[in-house]
KOLVEX-572807 format. One record per atom (N, C-alpha, C, O): residue in three letters; z, y, x. Coordinates in steps of 0.2 Angstrom, whole numbers, padded with zeros to 4 digits, always signed. Last residue first. Layout:
<rs>
AlaZYX;...
</rs>
This chain:
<rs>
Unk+0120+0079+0113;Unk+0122+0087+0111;Unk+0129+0092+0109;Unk+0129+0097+0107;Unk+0126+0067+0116;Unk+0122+0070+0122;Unk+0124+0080+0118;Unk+0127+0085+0121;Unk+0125+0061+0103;Unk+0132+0062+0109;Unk+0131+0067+0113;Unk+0135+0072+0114;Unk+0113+0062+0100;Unk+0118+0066+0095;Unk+0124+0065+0099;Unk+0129+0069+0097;Unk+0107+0052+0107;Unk+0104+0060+0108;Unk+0110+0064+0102;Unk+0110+0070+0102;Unk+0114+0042+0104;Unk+0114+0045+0111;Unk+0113+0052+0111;Unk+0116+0057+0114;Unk+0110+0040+0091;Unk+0118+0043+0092;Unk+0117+0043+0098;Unk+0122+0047+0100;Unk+0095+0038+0093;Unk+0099+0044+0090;Unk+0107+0046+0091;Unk+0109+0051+0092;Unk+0096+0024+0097;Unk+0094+0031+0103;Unk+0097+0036+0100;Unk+0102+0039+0103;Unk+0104+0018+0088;Unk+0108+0021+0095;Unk+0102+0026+0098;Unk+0104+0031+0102;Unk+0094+0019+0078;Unk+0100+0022+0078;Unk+0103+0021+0085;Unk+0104+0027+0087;Unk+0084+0012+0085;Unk+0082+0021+0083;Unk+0089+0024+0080;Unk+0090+0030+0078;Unk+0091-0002+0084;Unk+0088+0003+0091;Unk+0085+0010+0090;Unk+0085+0013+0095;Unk+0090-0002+0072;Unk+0095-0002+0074;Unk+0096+0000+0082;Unk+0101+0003+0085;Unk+0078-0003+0068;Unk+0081+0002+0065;Unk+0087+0002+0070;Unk+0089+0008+0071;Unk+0073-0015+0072;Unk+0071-0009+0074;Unk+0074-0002+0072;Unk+0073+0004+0075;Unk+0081-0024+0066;Unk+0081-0023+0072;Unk+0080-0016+0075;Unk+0084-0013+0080;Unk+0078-0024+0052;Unk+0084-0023+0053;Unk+0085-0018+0062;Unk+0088-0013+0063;Unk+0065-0027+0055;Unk+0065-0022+0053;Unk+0071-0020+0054;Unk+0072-0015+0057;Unk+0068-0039+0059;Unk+0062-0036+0063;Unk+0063-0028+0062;Unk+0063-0024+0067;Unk+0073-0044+0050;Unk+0075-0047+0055;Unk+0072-0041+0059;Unk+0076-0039+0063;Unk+0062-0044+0038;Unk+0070-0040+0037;Unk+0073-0040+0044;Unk+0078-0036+0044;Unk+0052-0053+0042;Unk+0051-0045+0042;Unk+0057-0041+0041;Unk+0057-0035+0043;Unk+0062-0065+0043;Unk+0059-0062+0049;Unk+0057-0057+0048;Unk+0059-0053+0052;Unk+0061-0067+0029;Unk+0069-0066+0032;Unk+0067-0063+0042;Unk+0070-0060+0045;Unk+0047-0069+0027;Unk+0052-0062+0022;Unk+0060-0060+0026;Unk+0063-0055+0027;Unk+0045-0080+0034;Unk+0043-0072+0034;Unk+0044-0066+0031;Unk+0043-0060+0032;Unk+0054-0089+0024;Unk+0054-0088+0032;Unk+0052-0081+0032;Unk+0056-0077+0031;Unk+0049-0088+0011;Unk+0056-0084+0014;Unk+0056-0082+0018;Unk+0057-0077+0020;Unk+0037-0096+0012;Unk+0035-0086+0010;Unk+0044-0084+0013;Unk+0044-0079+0016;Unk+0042-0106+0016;Unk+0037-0103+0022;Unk+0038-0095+0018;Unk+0040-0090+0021;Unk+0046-0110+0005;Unk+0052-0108+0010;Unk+0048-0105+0016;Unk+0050-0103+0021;Unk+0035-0110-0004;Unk+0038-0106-0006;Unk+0042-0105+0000;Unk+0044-0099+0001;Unk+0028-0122+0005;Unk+0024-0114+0006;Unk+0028-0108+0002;Unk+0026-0103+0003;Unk+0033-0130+0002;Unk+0032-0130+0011;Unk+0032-0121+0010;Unk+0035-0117+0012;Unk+0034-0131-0014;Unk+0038-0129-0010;Unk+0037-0129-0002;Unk+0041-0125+0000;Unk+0022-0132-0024;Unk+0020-0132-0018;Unk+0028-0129-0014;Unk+0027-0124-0010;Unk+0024-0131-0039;Unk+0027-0138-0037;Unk+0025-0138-0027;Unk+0026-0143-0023;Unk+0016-0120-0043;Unk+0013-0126-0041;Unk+0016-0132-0037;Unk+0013-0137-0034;Unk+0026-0113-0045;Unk+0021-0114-0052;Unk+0018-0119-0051;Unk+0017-0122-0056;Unk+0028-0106-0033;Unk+0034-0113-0036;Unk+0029-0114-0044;Unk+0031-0119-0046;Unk+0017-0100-0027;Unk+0019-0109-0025;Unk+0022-0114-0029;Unk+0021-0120-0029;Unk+0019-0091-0034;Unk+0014-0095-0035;Unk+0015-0100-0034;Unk+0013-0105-0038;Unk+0031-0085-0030;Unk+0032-0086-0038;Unk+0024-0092-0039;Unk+0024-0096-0044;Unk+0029-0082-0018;Unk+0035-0086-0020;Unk+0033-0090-0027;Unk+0035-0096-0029;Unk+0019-0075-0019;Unk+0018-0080-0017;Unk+0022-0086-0019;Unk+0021-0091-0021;Unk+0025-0062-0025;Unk+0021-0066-0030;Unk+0019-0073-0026;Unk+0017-0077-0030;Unk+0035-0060-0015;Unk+0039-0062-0022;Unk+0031-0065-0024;Unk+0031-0071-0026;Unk+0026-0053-0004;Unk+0029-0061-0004;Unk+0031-0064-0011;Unk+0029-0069-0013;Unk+0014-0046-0015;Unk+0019-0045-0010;Unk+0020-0052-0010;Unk+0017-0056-0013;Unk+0005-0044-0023;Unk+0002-0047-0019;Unk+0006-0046-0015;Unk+0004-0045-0009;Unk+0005-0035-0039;Unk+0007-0034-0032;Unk+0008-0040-0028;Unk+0013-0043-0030;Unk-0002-0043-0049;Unk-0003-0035-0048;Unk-0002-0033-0043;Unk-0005-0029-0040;Unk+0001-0056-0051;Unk-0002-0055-0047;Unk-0006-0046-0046;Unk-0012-0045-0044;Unk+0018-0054-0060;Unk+0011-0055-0061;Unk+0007-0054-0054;Unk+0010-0050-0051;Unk+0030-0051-0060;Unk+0030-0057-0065;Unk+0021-0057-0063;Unk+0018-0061-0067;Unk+0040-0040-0061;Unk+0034-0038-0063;Unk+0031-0045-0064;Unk+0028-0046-0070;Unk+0048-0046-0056;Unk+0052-0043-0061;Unk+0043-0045-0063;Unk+0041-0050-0066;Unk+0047-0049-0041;Unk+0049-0054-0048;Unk+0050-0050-0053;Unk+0054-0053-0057;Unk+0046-0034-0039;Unk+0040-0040-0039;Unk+0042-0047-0043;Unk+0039-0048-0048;Unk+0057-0033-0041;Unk+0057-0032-0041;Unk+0050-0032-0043;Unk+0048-0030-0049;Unk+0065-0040-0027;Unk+0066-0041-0034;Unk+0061-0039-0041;Unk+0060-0043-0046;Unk+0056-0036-0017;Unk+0055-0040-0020;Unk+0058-0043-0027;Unk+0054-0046-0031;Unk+0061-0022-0018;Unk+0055-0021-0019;Unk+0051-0030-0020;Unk+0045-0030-0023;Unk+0076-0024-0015;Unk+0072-0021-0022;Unk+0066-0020-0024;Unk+0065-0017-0029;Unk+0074-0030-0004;Unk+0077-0034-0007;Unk+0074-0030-0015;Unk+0071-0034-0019;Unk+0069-0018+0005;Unk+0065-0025+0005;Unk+0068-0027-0003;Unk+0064-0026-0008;Unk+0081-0009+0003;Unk+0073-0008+0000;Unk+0067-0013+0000;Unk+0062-0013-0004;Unk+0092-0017+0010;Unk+0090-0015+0002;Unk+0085-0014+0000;Unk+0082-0018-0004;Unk+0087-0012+0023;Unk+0088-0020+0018;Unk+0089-0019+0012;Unk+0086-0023+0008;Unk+0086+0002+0022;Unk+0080+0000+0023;Unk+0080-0008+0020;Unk+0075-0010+0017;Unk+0101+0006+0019;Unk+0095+0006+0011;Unk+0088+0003+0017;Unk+0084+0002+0012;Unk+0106+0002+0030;Unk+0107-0002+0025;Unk+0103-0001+0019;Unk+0102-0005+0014;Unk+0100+0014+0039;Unk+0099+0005+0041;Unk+0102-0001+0035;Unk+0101-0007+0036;Unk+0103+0024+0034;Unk+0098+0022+0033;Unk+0096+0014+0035;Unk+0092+0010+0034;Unk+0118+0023+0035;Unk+0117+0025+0029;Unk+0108+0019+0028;Unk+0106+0014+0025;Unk+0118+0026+0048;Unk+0119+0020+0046;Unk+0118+0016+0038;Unk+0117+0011+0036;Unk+0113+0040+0047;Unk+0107+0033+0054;Unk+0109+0026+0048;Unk+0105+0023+0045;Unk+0122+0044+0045;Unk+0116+0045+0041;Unk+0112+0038+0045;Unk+0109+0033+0043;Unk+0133+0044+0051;Unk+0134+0041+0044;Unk+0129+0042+0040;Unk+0129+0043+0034;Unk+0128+0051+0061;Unk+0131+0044+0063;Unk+0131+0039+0056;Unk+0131+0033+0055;Unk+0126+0065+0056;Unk+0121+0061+0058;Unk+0122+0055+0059;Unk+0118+0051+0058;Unk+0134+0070+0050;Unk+0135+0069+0047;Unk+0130+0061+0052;Unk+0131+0055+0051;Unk+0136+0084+0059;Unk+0142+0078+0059;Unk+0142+0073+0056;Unk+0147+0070+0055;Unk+0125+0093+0055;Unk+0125+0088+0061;Unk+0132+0085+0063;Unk+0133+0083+0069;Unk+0131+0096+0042;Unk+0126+0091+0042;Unk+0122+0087+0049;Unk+0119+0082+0050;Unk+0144+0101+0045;Unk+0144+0098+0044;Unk+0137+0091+0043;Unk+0137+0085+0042;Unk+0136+0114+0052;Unk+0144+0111+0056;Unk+0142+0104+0052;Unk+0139+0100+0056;Unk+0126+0119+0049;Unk+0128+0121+0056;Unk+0134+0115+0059;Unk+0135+0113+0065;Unk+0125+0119+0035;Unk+0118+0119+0040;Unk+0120+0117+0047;Unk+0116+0114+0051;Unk+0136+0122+0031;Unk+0134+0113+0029;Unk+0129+0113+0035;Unk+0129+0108+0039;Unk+0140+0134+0035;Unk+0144+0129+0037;Unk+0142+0122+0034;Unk+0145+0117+0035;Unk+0128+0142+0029;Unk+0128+0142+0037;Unk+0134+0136+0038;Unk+0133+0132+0043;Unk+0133+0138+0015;Unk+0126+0136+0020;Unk+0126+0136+0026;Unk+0124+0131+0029;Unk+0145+0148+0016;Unk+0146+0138+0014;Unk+0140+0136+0018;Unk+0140+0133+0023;Unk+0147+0157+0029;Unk+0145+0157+0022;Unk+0145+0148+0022;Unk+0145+0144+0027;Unk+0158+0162+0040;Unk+0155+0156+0038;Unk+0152+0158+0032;Unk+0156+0161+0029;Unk+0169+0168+0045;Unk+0168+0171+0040;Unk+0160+0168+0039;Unk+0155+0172+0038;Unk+0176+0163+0057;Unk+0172+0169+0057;Unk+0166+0172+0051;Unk+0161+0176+0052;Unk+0188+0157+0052;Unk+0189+0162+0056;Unk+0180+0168+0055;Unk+0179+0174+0054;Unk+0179+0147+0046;Unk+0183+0149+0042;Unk+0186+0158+0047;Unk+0185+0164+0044;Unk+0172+0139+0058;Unk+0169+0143+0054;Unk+0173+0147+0047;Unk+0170+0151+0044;Unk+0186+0135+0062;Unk+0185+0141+0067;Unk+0176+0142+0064;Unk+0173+0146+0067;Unk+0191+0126+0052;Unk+0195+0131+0053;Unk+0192+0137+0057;Unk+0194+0143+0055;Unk+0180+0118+0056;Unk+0181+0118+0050;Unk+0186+0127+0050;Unk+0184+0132+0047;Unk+0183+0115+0070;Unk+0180+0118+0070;Unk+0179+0120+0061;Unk+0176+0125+0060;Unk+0198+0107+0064;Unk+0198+0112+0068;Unk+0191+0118+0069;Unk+0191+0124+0069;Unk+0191+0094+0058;Unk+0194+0100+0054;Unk+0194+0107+0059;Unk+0192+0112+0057;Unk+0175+0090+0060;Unk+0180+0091+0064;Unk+0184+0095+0059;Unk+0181+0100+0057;Unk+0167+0083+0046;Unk+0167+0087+0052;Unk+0174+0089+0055;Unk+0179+0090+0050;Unk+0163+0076+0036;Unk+0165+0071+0041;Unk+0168+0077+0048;Unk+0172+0075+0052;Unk+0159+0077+0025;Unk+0163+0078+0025;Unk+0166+0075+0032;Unk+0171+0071+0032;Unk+0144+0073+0028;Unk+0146+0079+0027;Unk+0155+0081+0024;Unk+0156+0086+0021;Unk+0148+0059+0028;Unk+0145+0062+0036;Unk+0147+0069+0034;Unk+0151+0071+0038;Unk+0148+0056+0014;Unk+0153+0054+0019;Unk+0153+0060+0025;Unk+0157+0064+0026;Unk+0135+0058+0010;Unk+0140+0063+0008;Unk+0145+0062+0010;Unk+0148+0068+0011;Unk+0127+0050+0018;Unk+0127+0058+0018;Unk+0131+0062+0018;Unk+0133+0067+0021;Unk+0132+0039+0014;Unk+0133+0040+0019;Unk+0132+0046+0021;Unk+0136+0049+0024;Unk+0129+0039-0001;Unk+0136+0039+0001;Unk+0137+0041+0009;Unk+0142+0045+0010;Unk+0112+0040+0002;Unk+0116+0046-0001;Unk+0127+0046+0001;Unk+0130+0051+0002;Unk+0112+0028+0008;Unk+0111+0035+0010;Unk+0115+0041+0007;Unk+0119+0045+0009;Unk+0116+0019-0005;Unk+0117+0019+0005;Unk+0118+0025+0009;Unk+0123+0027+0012;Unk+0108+0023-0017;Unk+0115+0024-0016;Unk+0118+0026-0008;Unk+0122+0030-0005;Unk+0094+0022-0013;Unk+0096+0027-0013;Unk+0104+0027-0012;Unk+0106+0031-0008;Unk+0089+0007-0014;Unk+0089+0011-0007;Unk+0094+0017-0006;Unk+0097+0017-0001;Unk+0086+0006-0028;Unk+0092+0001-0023;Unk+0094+0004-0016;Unk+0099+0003-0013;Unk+0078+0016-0030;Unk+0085+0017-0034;Unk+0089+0009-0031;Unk+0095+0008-0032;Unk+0066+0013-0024;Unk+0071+0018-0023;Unk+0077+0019-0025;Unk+0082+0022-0023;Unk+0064-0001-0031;Unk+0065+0000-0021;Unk+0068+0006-0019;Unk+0072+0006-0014;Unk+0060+0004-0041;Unk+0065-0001-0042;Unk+0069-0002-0037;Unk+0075-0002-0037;Unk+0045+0011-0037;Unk+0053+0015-0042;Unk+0061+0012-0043;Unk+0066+0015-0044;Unk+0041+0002-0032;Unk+0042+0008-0028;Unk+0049+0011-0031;Unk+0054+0013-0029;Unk+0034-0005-0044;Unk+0041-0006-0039;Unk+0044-0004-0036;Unk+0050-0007-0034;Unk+0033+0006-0052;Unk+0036+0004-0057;Unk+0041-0002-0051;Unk+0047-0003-0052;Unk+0019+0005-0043;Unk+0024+0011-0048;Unk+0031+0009-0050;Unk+0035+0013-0049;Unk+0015-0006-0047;Unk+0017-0004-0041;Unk+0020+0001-0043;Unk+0026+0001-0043;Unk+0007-0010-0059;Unk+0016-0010-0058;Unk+0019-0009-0050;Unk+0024-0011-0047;Unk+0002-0002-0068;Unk+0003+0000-0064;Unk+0009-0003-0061;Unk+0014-0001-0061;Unk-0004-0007-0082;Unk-0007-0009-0079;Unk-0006-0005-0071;Unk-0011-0004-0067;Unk+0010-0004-0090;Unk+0005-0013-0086;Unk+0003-0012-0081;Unk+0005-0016-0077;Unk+0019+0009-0085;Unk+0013+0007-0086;Unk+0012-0002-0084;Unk+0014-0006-0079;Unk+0032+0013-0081;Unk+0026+0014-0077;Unk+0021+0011-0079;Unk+0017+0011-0074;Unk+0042+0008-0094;Unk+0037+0015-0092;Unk+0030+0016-0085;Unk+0025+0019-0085;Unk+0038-0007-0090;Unk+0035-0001-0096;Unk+0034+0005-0097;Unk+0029+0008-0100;Unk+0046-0006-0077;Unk+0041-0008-0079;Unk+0034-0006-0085;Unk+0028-0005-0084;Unk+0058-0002-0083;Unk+0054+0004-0078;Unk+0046+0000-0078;Unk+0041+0004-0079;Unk+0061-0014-0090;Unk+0061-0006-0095;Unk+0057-0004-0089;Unk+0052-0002-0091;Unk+0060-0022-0081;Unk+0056-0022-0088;Unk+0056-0018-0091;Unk+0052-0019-0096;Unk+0074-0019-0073;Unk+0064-0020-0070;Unk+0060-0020-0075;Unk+0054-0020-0072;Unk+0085-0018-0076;Unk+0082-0013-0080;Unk+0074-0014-0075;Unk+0070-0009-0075;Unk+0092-0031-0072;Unk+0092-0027-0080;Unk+0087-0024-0080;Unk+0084-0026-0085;Unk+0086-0032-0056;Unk+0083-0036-0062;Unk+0084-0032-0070;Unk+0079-0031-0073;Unk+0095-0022-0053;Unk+0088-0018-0053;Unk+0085-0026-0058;Unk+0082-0024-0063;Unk+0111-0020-0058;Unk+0107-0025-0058;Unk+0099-0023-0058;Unk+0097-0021-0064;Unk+0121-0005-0057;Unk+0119-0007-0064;Unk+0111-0013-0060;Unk+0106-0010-0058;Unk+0127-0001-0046;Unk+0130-0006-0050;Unk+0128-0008-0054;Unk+0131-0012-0056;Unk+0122+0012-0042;Unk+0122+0007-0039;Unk+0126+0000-0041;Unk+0126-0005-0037;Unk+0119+0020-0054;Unk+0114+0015-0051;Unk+0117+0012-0048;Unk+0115+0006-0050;Unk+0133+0024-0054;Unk+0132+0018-0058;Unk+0126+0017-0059;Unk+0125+0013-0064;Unk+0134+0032-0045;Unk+0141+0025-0044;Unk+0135+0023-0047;Unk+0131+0020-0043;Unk+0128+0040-0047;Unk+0125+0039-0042;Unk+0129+0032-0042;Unk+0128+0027-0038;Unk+0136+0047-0059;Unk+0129+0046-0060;Unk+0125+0040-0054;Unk+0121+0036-0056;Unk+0147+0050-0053;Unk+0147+0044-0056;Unk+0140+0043-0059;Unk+0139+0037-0062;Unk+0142+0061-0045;Unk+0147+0055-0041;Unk+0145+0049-0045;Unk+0142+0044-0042;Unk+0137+0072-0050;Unk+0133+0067-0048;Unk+0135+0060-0047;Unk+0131+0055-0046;Unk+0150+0079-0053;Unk+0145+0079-0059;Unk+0140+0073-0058;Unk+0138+0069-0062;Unk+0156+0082-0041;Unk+0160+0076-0046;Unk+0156+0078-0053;Unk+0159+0078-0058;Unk+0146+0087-0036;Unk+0148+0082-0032;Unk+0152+0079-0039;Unk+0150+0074-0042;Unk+0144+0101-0041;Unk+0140+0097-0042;Unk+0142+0091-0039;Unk+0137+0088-0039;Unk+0158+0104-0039;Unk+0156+0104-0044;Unk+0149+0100-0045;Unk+0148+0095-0049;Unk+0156+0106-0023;Unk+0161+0102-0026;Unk+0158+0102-0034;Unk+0155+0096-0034;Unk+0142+0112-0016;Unk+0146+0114-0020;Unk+0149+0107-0023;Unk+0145+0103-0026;Unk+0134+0108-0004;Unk+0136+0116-0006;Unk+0141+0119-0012;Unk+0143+0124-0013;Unk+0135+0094-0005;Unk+0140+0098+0002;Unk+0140+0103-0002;Unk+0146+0104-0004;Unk+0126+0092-0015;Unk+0134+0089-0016;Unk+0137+0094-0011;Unk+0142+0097-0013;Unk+0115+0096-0009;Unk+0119+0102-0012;Unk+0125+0099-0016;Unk+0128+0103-0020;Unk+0116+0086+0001;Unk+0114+0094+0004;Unk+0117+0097-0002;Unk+0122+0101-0001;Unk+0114+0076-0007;Unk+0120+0076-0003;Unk+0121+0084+0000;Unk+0126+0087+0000;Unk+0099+0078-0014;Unk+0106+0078-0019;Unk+0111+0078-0012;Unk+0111+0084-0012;Unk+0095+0077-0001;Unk+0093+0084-0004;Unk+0099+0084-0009;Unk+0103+0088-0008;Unk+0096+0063+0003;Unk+0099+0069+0009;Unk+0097+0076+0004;Unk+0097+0080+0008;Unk+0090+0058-0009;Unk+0098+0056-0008;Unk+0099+0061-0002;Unk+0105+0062-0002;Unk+0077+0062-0004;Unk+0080+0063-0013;Unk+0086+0061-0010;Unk+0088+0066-0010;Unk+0072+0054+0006;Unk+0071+0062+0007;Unk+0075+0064+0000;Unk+0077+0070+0000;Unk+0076+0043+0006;Unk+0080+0044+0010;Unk+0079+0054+0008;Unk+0083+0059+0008;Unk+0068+0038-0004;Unk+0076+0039-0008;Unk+0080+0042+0000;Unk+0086+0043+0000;Unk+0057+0039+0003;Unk+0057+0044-0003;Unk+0065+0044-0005;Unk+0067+0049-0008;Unk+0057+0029+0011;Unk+0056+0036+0014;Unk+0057+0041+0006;Unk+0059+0047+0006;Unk+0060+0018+0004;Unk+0065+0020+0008;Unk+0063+0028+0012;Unk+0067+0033+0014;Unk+0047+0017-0003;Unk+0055+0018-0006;Unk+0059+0020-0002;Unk+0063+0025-0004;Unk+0038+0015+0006;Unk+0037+0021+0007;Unk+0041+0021+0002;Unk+0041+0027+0000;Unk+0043+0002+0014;Unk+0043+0009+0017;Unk+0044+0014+0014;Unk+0048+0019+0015;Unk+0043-0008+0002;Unk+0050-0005+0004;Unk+0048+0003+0010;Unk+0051+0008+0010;Unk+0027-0007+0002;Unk+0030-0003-0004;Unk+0039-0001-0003;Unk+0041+0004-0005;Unk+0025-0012+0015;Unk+0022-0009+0014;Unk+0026-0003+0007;Unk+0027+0004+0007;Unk+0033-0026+0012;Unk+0034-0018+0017;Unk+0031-0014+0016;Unk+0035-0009+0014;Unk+0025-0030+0004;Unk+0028-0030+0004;Unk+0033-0025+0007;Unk+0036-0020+0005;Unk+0009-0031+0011;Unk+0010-0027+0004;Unk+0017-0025+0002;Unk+0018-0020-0002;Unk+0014-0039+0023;Unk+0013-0031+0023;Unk+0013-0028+0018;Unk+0016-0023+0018;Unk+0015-0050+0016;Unk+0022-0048+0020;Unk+0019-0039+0021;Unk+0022-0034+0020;Unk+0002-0053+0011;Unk+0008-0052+0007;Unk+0013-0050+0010;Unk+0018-0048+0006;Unk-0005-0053+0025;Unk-0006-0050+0019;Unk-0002-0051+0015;Unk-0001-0045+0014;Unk+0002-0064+0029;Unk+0003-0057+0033;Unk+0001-0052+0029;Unk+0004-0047+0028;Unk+0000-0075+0020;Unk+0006-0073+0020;Unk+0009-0065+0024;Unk+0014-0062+0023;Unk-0016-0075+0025;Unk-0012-0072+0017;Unk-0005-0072+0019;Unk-0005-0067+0021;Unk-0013-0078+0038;Unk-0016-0073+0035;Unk-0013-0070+0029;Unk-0010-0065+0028;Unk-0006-0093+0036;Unk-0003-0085+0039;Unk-0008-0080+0041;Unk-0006-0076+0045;Unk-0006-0104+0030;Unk-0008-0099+0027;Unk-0005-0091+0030;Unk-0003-0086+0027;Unk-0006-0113+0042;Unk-0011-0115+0037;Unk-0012-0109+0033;Unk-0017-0107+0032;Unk+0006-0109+0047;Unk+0001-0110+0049;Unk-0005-0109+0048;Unk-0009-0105+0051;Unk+0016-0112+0036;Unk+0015-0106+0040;Unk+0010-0104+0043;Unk+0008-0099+0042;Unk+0013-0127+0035;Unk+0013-0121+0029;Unk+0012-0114+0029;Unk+0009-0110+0025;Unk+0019-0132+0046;Unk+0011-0132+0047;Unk+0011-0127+0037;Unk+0006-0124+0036;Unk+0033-0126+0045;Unk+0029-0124+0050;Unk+0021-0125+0049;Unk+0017-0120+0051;Unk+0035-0135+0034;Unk+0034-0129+0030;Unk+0032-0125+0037;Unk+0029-0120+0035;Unk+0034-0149+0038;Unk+0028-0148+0033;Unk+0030-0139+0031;Unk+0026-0136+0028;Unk+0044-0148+0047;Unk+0037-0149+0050;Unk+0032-0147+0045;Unk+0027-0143+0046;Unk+0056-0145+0040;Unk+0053-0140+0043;Unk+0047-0140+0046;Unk+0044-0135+0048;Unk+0052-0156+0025;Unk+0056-0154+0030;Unk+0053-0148+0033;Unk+0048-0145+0030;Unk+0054-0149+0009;Unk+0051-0151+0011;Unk+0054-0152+0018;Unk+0060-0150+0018;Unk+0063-0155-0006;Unk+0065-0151-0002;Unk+0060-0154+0005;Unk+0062-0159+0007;Unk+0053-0159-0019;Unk+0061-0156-0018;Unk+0063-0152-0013;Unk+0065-0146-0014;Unk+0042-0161-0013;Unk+0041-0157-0018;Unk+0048-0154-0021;Unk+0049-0149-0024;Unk+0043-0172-0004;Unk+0042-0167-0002;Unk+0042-0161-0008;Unk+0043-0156-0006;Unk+0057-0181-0008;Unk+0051-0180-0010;Unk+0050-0173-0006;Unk+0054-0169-0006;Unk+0068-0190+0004;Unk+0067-0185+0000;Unk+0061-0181-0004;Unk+0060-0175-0001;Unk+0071-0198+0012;Unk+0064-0200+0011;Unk+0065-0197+0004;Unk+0062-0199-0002;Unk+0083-0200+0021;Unk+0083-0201+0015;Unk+0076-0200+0010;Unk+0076-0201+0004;Unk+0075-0197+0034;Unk+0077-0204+0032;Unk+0081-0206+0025;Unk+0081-0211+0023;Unk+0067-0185+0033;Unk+0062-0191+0035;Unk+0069-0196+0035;Unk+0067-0202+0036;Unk+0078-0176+0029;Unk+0072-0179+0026;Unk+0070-0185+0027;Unk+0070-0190+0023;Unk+0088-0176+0043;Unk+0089-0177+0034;Unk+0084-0183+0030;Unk+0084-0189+0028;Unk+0078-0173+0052;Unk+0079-0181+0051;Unk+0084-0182+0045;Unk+0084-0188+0042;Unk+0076-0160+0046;Unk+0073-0163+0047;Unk+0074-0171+0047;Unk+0071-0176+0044;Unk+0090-0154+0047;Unk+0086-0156+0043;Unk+0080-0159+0041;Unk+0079-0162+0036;Unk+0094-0157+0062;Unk+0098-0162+0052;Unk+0094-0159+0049;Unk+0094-0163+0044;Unk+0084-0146+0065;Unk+0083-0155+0067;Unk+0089-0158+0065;Unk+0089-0163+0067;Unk+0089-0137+0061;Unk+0083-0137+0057;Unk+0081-0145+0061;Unk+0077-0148+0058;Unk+0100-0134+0068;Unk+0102-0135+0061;Unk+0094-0138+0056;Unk+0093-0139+0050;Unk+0095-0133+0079;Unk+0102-0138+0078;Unk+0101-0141+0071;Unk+0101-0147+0069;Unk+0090-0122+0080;Unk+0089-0127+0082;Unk+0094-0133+0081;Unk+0093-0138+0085;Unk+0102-0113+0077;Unk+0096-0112+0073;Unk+0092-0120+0073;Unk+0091-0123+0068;Unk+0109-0113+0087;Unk+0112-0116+0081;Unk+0104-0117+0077;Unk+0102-0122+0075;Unk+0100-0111+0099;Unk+0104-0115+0099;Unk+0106-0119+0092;Unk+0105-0125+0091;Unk+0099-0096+0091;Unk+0095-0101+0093;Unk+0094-0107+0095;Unk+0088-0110+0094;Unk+0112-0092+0096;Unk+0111-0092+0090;Unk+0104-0094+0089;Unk+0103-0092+0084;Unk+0115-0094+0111;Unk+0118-0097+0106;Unk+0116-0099+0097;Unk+0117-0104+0093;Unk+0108-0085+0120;Unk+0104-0090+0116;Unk+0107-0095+0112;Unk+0104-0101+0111;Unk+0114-0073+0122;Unk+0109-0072+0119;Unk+0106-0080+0115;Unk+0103-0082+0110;Unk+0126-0081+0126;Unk+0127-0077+0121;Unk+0119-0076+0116;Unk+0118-0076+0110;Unk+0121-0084+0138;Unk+0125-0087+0134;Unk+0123-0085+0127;Unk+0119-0087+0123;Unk+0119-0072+0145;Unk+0115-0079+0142;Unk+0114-0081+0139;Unk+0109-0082+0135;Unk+0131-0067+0146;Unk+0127-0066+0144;Unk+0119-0068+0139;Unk+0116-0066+0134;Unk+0138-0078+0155;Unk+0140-0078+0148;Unk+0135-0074+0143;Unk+0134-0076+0137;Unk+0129-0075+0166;Unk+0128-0082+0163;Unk+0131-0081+0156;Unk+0128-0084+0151;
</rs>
């Protein structure tokens, strides 16, 4: 029962909160154009849930292949941060300060190097440098993560640093890689949309241009409809990742 519970409490809320909104609207007789209720952005859903599946896949579609690419470039920079300290406190403050430097600031400068007339380039590129930091810290974490004692007992047997990253610490790392990767996967949404707003034009046909259409058109049902399925494919996706990190940390318990 409490089980139950549990699973359908937060649908429960969810419902709750979308009926004050609703009789919000319909009794303060708030313009649709301001804030629509949830009837008029469900039949929004409806009415354009093709194009919106086409703009939710072009959008995944560019967060996938940034997260596959800062995954395979931030475990490569972490693999030889492991092999040698010097390059670690050479790259540290390099990799700090992507992650604090605003993907909006510099979406107009990557912008113009990728070309006008490429701006899918230029988002993918935006998606990897928001992606990248997660992993790469969690790599570098995970690889200093290993047992000291077995630490001591590749030191007993005269270890090369390789065979002790390869061996010891880069499978100690796997728990702070999985989780690494399930926060650059939400990131990778978030700077692949940014990012699209950056770009400002119907070159990429993700949700951000839908957003950005709607609102041009004063057509709000269908700007909180483009959120809706944006917060559902992060929802979806969160998820999935988080069921291929416990299988993983079973099978990395297991070993």
């Amino acid at each position: 029962m409490n089980r139950l519970a549990d699973a359908l409490a937060p649908f429960a809320l969810i419902a709750l909160l979308l009926g004050a909104w609703e009789a919000a609207c319909r009794i303060t007789g708030v313009p649709a154009y301001f804030l629509p209720p949830p009837s008029a952005v469900a039949a929004a859903i409806v009415q354009d849930l093709p194009s919106l599946a086409a703009a939710a896949w072009n959008t995944l579609a560019v967060a996938l292949i940034a997260l596959v690419i800062a995954s395979l470039t931030a475990q490569a920079v972490a693999l030889l941060v492991g092999l040698s300290p010097l390059i670690e406190k050479a790259v540290r403050p390099l990799a700090s300060t992507l992650q604090v430097t605003p993907v909006v600031a510099i979406a107009p400068l990557v912008l113009i190097w990728a070309g006008i007339d490429h701006p899918e380039r230029a988002v993918v590129a935006l998606a990897v440098l928001v992606a990248f930091f997660p992993i790469f810290s969690g790599a570098v974490t995970g690889l200093k993560s290993a047992d000291p004692d077995l630490e001591r007992l590749f030191d007993l047997y005269g270890a090369t640093r390789l065979q002790r990253v390869l061996r010891l610490r880069l499978p100690a790392s796997v728990p702070f890689l999985l989780e690494g990767h399930k926060v650059g996967a939400g990131l990778a949404i978030i700077g692949a949309v940014v990012a699209e707003f950056g770009a400002g034009s119907g070159g990429i046909r993700g949700l951000a241009w839908r957003i950005l259409d709607a609102g041009n058109k004063l057509q709000t049902a269908k700007m909180i409809a483009a959120l809706v399925v944006l917060a559902v494919m992060g929802v979806a996706l969160h998820a999935l990742l988080d069921r291929l990190e416990r299988a993983g940390l079973a099978w990395w318990r297991g070993r």
